[in-house]
PyMOL CGO cylinders between C-alpha atoms (Angstrom):
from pymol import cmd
from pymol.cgo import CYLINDER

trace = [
    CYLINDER, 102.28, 136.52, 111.04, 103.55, 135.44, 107.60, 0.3, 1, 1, 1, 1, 1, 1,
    CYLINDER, 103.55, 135.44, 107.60, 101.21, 133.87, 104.98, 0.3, 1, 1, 1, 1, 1, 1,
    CYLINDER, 101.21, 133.87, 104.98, 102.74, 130.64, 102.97, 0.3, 1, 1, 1, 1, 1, 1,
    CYLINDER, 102.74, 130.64, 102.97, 101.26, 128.98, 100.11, 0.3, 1, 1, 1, 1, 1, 1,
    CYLINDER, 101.26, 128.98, 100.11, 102.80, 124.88, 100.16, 0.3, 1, 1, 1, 1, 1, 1,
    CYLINDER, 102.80, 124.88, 100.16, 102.98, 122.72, 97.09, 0.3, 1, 1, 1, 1, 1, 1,
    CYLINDER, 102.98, 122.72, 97.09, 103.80, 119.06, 97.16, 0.3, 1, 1, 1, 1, 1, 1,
    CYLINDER, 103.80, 119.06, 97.16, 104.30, 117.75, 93.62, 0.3, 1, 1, 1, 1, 1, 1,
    CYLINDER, 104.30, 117.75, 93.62, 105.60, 114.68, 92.62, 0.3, 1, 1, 1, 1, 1, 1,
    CYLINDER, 105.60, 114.68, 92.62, 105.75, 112.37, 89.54, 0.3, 1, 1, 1, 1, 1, 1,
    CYLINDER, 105.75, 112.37, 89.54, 104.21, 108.99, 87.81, 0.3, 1, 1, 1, 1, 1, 1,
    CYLINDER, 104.21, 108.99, 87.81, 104.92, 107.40, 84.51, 0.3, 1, 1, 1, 1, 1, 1,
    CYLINDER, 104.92, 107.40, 84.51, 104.97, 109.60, 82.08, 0.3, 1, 1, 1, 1, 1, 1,
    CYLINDER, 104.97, 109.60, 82.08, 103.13, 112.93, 84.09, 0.3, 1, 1, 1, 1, 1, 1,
    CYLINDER, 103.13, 112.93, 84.09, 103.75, 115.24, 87.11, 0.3, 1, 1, 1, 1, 1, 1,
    CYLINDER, 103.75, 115.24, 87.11, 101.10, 116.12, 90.14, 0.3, 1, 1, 1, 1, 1, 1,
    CYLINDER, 101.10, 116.12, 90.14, 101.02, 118.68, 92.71, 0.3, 1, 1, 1, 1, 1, 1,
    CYLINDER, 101.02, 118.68, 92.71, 98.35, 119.97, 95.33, 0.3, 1, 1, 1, 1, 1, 1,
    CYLINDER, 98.35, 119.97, 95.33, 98.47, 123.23, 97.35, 0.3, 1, 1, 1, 1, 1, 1,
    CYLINDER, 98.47, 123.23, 97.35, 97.53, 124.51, 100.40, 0.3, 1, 1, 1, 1, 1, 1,
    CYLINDER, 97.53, 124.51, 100.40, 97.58, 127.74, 102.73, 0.3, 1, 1, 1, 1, 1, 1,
    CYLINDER, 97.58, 127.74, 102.73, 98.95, 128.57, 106.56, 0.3, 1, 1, 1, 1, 1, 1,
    CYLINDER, 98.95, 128.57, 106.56, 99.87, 131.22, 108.55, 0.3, 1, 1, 1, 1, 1, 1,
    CYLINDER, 99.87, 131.22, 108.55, 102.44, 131.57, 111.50, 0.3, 1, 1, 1, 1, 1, 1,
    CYLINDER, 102.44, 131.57, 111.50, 105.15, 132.91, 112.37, 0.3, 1, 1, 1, 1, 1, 1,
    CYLINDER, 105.15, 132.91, 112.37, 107.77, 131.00, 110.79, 0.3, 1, 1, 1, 1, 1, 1,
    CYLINDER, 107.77, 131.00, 110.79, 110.54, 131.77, 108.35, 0.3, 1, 1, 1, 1, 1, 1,
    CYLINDER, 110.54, 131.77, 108.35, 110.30, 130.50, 105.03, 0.3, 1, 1, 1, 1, 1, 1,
    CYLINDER, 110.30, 130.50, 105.03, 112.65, 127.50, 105.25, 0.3, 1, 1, 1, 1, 1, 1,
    CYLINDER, 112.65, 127.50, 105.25, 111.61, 126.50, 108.57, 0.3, 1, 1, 1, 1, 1, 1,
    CYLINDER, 111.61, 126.50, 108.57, 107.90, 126.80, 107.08, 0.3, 1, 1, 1, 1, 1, 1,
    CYLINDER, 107.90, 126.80, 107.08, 108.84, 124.45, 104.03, 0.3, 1, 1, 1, 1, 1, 1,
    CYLINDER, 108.84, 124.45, 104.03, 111.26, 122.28, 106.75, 0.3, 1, 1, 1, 1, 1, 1,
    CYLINDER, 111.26, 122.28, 106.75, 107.61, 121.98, 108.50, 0.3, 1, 1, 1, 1, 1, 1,
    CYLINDER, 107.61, 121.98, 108.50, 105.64, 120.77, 105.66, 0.3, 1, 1, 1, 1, 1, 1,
    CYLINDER, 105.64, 120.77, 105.66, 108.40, 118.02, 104.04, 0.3, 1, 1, 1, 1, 1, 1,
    CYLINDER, 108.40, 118.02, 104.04, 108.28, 116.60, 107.72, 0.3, 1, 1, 1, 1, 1, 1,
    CYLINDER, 108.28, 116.60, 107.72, 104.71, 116.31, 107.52, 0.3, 1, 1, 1, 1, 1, 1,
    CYLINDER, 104.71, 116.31, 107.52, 104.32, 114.92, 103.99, 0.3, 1, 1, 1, 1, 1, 1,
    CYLINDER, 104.32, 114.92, 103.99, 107.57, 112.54, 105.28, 0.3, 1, 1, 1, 1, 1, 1,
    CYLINDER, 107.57, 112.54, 105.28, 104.96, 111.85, 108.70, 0.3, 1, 1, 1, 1, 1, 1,
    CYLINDER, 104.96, 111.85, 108.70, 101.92, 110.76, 106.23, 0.3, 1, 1, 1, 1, 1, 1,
    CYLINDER, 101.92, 110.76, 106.23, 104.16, 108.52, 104.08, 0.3, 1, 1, 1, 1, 1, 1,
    CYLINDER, 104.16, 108.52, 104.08, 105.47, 106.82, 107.13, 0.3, 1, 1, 1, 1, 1, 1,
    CYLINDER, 105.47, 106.82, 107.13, 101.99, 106.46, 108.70, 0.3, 1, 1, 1, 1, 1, 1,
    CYLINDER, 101.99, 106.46, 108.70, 99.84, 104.71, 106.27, 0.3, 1, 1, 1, 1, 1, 1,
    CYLINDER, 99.84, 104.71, 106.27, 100.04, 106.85, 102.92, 0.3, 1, 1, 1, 1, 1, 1,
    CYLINDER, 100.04, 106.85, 102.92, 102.59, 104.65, 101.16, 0.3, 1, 1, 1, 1, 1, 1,
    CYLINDER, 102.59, 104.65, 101.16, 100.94, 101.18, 101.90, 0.3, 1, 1, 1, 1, 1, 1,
    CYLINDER, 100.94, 101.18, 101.90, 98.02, 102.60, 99.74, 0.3, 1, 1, 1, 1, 1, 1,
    CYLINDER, 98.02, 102.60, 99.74, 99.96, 104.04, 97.28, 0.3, 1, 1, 1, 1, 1, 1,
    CYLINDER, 99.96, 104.04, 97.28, 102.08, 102.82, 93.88, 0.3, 1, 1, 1, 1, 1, 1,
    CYLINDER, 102.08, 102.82, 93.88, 106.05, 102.54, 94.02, 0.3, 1, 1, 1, 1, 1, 1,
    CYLINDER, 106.05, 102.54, 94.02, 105.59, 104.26, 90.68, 0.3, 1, 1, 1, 1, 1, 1,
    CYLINDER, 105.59, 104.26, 90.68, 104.39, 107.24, 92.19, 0.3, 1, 1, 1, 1, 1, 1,
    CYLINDER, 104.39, 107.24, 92.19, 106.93, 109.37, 93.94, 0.3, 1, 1, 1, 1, 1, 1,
    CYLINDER, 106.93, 109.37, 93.94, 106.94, 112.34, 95.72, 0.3, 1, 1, 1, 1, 1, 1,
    CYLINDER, 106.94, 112.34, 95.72, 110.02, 114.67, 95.11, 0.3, 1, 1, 1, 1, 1, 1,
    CYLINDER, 110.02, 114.67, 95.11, 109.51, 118.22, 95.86, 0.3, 1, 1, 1, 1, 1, 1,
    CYLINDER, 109.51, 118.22, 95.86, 108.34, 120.10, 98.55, 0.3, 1, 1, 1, 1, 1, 1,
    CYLINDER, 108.34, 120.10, 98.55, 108.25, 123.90, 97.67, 0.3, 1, 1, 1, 1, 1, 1,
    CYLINDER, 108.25, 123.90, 97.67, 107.09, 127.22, 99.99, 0.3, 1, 1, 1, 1, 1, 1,
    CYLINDER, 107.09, 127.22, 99.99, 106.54, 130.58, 98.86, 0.3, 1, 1, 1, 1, 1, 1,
    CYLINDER, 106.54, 130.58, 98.86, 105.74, 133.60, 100.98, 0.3, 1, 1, 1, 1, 1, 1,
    CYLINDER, 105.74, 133.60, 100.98, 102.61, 135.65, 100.60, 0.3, 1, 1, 1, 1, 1, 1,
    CYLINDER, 102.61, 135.65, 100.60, 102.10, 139.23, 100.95, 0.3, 1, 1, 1, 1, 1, 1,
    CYLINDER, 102.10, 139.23, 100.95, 98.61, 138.83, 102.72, 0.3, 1, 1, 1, 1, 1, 1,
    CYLINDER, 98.61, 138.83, 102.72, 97.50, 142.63, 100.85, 0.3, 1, 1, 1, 1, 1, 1,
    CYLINDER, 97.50, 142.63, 100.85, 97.72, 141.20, 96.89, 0.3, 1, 1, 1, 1, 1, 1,
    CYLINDER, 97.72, 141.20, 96.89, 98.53, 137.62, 97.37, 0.3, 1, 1, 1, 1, 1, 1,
    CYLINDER, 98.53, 137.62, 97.37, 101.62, 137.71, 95.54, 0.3, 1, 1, 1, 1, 1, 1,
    CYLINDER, 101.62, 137.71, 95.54, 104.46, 135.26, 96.03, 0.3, 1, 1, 1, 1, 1, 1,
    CYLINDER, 104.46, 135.26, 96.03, 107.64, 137.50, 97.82, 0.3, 1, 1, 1, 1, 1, 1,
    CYLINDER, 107.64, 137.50, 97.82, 110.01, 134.96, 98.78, 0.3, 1, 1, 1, 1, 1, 1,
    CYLINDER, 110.01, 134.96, 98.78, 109.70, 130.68, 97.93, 0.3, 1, 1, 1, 1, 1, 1,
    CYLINDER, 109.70, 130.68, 97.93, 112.10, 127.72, 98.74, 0.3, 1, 1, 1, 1, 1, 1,
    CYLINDER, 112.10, 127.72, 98.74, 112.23, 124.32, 98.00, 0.3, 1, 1, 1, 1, 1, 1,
    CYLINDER, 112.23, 124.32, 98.00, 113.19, 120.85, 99.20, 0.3, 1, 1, 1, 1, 1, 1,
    CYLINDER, 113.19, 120.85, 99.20, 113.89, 117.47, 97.39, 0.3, 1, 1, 1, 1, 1, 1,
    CYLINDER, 113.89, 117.47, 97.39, 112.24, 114.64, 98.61, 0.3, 1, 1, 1, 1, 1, 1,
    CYLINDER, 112.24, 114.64, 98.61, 112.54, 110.96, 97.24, 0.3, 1, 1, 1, 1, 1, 1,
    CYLINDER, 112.54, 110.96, 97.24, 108.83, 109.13, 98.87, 0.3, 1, 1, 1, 1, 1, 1,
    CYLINDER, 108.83, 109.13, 98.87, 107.22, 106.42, 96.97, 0.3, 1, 1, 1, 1, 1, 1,
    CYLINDER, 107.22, 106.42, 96.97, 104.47, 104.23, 97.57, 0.3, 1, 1, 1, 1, 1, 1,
    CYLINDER, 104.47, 104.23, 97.57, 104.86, 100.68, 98.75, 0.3, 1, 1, 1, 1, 1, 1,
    CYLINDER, 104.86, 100.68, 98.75, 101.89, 98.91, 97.69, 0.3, 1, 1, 1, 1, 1, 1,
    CYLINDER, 101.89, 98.91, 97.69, 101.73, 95.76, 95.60, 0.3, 1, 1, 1, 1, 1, 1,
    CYLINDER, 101.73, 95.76, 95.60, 99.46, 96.89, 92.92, 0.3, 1, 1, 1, 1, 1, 1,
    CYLINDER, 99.46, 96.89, 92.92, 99.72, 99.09, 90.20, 0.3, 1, 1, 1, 1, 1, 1,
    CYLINDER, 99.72, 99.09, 90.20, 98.45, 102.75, 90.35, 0.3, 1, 1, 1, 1, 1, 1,
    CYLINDER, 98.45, 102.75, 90.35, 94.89, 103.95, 89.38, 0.3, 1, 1, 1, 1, 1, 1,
    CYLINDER, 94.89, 103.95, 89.38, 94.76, 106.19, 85.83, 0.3, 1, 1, 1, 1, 1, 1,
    CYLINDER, 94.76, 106.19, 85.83, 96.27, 109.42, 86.37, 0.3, 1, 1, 1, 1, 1, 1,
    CYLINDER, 96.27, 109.42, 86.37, 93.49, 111.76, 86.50, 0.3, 1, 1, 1, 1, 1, 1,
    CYLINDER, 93.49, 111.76, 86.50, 92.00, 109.26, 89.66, 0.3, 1, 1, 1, 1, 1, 1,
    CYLINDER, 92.00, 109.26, 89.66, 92.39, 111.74, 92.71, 0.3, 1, 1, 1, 1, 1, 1,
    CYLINDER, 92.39, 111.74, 92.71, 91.46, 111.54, 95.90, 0.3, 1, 1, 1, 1, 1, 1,
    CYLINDER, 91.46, 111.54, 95.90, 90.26, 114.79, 97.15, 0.3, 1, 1, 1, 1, 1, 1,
    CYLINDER, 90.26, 114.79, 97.15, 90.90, 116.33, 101.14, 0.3, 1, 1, 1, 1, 1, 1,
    CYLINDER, 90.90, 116.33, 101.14, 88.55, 118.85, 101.66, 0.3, 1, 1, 1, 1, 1, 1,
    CYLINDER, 88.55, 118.85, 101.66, 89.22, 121.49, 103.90, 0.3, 1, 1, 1, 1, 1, 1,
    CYLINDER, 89.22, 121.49, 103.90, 86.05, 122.78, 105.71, 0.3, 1, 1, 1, 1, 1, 1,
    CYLINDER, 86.05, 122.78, 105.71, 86.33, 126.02, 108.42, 0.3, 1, 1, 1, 1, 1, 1,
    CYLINDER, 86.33, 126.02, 108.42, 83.76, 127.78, 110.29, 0.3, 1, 1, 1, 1, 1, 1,
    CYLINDER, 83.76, 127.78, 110.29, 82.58, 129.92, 107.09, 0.3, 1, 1, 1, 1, 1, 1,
    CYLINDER, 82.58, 129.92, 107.09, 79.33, 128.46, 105.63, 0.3, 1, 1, 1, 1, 1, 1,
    CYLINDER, 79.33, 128.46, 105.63, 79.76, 129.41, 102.07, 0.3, 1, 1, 1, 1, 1, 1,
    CYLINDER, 79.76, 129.41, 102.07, 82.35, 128.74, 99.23, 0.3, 1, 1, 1, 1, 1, 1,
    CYLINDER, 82.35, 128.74, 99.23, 84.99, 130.79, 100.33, 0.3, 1, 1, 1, 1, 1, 1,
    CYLINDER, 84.99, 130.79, 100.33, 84.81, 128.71, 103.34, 0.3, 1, 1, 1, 1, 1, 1,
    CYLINDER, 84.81, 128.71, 103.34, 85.74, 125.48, 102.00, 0.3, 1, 1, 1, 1, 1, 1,
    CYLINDER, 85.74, 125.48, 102.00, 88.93, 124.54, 100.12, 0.3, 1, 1, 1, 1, 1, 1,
    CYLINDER, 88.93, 124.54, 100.12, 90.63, 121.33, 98.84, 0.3, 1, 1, 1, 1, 1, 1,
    CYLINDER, 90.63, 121.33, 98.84, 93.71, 119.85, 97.61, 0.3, 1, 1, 1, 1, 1, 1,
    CYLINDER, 93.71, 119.85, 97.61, 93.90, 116.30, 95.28, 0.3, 1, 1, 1, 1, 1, 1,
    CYLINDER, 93.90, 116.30, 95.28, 96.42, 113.40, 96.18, 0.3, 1, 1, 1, 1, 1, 1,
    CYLINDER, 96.42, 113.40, 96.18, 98.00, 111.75, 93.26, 0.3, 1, 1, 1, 1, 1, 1,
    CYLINDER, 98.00, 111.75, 93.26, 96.59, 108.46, 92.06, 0.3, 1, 1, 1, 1, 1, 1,
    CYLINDER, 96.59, 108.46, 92.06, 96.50, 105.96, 95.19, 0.3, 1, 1, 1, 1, 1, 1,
    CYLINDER, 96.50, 105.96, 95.19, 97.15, 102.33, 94.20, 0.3, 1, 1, 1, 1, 1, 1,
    CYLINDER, 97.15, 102.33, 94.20, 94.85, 99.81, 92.42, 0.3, 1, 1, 1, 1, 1, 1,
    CYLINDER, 94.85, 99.81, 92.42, 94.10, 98.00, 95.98, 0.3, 1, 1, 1, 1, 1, 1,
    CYLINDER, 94.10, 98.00, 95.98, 92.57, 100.57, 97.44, 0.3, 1, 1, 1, 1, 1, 1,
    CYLINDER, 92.57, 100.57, 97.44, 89.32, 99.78, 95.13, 0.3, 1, 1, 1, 1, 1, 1,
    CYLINDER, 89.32, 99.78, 95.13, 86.11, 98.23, 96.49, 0.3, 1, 1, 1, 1, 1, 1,
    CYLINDER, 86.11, 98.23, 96.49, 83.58, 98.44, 94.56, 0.3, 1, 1, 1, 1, 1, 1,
    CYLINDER, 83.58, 98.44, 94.56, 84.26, 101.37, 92.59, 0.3, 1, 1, 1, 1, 1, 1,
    CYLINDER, 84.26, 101.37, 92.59, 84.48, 103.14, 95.65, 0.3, 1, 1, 1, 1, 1, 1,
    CYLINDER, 84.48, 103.14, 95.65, 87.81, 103.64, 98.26, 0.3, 1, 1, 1, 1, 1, 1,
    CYLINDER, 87.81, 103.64, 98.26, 87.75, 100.89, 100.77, 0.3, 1, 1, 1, 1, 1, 1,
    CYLINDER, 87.75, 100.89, 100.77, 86.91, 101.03, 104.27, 0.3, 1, 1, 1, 1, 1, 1,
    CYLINDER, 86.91, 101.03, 104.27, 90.63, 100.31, 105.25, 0.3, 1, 1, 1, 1, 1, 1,
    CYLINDER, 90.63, 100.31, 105.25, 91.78, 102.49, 102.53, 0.3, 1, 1, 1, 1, 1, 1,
    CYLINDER, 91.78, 102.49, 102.53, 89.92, 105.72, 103.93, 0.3, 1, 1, 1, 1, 1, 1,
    CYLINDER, 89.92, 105.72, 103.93, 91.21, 104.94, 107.08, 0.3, 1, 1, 1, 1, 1, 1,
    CYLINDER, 91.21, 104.94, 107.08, 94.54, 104.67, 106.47, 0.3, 1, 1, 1, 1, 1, 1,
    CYLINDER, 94.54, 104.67, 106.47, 94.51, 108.48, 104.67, 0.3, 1, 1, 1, 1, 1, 1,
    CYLINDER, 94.51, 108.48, 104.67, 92.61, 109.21, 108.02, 0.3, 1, 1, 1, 1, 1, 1,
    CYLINDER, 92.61, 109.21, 108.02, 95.62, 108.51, 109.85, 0.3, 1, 1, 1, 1, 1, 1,
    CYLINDER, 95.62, 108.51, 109.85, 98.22, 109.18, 107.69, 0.3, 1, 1, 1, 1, 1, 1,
    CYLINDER, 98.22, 109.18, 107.69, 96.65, 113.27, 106.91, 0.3, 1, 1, 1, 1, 1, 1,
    CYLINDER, 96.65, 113.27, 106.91, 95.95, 113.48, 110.69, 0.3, 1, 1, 1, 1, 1, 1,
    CYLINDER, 95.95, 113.48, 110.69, 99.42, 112.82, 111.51, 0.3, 1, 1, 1, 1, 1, 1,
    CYLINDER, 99.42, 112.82, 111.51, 100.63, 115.26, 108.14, 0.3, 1, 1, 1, 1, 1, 1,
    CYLINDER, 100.63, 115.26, 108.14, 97.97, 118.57, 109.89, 0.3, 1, 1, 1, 1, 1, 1,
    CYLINDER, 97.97, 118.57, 109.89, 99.25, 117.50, 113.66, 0.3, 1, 1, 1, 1, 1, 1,
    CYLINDER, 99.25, 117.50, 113.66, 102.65, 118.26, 112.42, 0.3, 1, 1, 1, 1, 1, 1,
    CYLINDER, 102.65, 118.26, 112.42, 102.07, 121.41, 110.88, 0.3, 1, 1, 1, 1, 1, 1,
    CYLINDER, 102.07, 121.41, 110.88, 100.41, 122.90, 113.68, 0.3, 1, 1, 1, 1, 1, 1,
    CYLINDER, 100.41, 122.90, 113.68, 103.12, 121.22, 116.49, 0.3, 1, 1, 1, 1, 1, 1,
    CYLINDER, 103.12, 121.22, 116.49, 105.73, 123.56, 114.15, 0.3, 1, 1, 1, 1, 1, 1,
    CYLINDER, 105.73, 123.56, 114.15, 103.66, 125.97, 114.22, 0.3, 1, 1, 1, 1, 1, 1,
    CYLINDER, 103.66, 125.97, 114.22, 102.08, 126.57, 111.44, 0.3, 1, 1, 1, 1, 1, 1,
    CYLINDER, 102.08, 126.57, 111.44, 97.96, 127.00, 111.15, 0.3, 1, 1, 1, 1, 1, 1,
    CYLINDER, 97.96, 127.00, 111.15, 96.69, 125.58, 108.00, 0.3, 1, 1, 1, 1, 1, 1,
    CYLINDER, 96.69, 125.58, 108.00, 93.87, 128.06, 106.36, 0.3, 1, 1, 1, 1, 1, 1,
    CYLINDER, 93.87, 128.06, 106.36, 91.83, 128.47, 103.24, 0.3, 1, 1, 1, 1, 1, 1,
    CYLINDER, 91.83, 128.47, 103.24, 92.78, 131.36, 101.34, 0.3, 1, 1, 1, 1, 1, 1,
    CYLINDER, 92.78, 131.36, 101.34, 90.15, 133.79, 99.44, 0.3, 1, 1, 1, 1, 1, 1,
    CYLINDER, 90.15, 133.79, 99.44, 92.29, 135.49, 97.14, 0.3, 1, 1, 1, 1, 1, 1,
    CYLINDER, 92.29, 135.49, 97.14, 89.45, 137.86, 95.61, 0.3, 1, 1, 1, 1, 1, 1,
    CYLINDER, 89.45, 137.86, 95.61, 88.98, 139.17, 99.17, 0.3, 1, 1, 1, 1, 1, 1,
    CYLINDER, 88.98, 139.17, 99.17, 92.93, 138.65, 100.42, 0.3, 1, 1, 1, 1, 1, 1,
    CYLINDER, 92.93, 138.65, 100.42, 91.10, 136.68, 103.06, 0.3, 1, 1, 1, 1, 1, 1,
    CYLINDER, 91.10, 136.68, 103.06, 92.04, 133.67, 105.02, 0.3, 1, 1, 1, 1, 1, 1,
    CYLINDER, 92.04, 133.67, 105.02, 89.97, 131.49, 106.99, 0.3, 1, 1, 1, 1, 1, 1,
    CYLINDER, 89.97, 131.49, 106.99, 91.50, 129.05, 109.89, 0.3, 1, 1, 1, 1, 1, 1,
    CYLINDER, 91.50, 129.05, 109.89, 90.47, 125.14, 108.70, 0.3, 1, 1, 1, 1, 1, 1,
    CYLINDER, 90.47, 125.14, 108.70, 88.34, 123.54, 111.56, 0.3, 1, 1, 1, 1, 1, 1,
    CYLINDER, 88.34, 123.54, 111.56, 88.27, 119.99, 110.36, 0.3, 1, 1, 1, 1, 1, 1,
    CYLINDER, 88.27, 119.99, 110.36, 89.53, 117.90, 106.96, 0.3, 1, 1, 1, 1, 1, 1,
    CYLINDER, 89.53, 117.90, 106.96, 87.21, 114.88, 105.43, 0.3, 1, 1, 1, 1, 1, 1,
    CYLINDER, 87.21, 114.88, 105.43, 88.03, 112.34, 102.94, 0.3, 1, 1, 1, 1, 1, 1,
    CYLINDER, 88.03, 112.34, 102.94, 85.00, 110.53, 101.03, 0.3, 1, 1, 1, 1, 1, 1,
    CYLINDER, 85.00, 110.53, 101.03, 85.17, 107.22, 99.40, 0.3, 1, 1, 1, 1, 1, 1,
    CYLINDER, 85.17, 107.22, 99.40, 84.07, 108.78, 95.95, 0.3, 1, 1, 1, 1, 1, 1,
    CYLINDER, 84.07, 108.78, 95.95, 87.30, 109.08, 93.61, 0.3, 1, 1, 1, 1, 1, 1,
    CYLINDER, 87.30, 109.08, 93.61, 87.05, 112.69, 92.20, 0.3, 1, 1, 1, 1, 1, 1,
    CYLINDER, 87.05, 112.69, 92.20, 88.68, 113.66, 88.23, 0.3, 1, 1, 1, 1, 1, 1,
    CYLINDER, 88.68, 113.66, 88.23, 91.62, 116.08, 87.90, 0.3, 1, 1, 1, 1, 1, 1,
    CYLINDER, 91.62, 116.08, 87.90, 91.73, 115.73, 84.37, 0.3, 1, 1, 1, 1, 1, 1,
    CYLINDER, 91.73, 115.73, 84.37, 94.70, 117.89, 83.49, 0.3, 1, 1, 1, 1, 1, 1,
    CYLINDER, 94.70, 117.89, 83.49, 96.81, 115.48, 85.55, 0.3, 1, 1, 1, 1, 1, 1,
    CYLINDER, 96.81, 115.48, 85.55, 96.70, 113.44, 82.40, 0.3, 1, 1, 1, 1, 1, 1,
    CYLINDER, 96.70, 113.44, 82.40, 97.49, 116.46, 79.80, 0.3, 1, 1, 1, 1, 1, 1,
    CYLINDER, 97.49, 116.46, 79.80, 101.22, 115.81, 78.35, 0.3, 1, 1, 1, 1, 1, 1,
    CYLINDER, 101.22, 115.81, 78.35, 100.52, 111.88, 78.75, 0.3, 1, 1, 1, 1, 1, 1,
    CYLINDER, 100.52, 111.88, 78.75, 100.58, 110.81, 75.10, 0.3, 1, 1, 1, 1, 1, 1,
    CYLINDER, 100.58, 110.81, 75.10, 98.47, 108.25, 73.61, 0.3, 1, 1, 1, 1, 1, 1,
    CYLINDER, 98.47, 108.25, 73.61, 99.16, 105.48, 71.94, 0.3, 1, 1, 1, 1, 1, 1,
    CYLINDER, 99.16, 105.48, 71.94, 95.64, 104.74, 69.37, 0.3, 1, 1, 1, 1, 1, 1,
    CYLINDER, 95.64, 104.74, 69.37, 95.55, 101.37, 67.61, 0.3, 1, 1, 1, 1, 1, 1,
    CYLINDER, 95.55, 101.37, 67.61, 92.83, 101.22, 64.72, 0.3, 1, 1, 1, 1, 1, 1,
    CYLINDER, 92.83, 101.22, 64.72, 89.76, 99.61, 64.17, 0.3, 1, 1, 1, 1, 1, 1,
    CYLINDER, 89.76, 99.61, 64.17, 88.81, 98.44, 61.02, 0.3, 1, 1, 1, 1, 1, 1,
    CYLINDER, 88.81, 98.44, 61.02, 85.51, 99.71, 59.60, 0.3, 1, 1, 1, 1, 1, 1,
]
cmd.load_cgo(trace, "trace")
């Protein structure tokens, strides 16, 4: 069974994003990478873009091989992808992420693992907080996105690479806290306009 490491990474104004994740099966590499622009394609189609800025776009979906014994990358291919938000409302700052968390049967650290979306639109706000509607729409859209990667077979997993371990993900959440990826907002440059003192 052949161990892939995914990236989806996309752009806003002025900065770049990406997340990763981990599966295993018993794919090749481009049918692997075929597999996960489908189900990125899936989420956009089923609730991600409604909640999400026209400004931010998703345009590459990349997979590498692993060699399960070092965790090295072996082989990695790529596909270009064009998916932007359709919400009416401008984006939240760039280091606003929403986190997925990936939780397996493993009751410690190694057990858990995560990935941040890019900024989700300005509408999804209540309160400080992600909306009721807006947590349920990345309920359906990142049920849809797993479903697809298991139908093609692949098992998504959380990878210990100390141990060259992986660990089968049971279940994903989403909370209504919006989390900080600061580096998100690292080559954005600022514009500073003085204060008199």
């Amino acid at each position: 069974m052949a161990l892939f490491r995914h990236v989806i990474s996309g752009t806003t104004p002025g900065e770049q994003w990406s997340f990763t994740l981990h599966s295993e099966g018993n794919l090749s590499a481009g049918d692997a990478n075929d597999a996960l622009s489908a189900a990125i394609t899936g989420a956009y189609s089923n609730g991600f873009a409604t909640i999400t800025a026209p400004d931010v776009v998703t345009t590459l979906a990349s997979t590498a091989t692993i060699d399960p014994a070092t965790d090295g990358q072996l082989t990695r291919v790529e596909a270009v992808l064009s998916l932007a938000g359709t919400a009416e409302t401008e984006m939240l700052p760039f280091q606003c992420a929403t986190c997925i968390t990936l939780v397996t049967a493993v009751a410690n650290r190694h057990g858990r693992g995560r990935f941040y979306l890019p900024p989700l639109a300005a509408v999804v706000l209540d309160g400080g907080r992600l909306s009721a509607s807006a947590v349920s729409n990345l309920d359906t859209a990142f049920t849809d996105f797993f479903d697809s990667l298991t139908t093609a077979g692949l098992e998504p997993v959380v990878r210990n690479r100390t141990g060259h371990v992986s660990t089968p993900v049971t279940e994903a959440r989403v909370g209504d806290v919006i989390d900080t990826q600061r580096r998100r907002r690292n080559k954005l440059q600022e514009a500073f306009t003085v204060i008199a003192v």
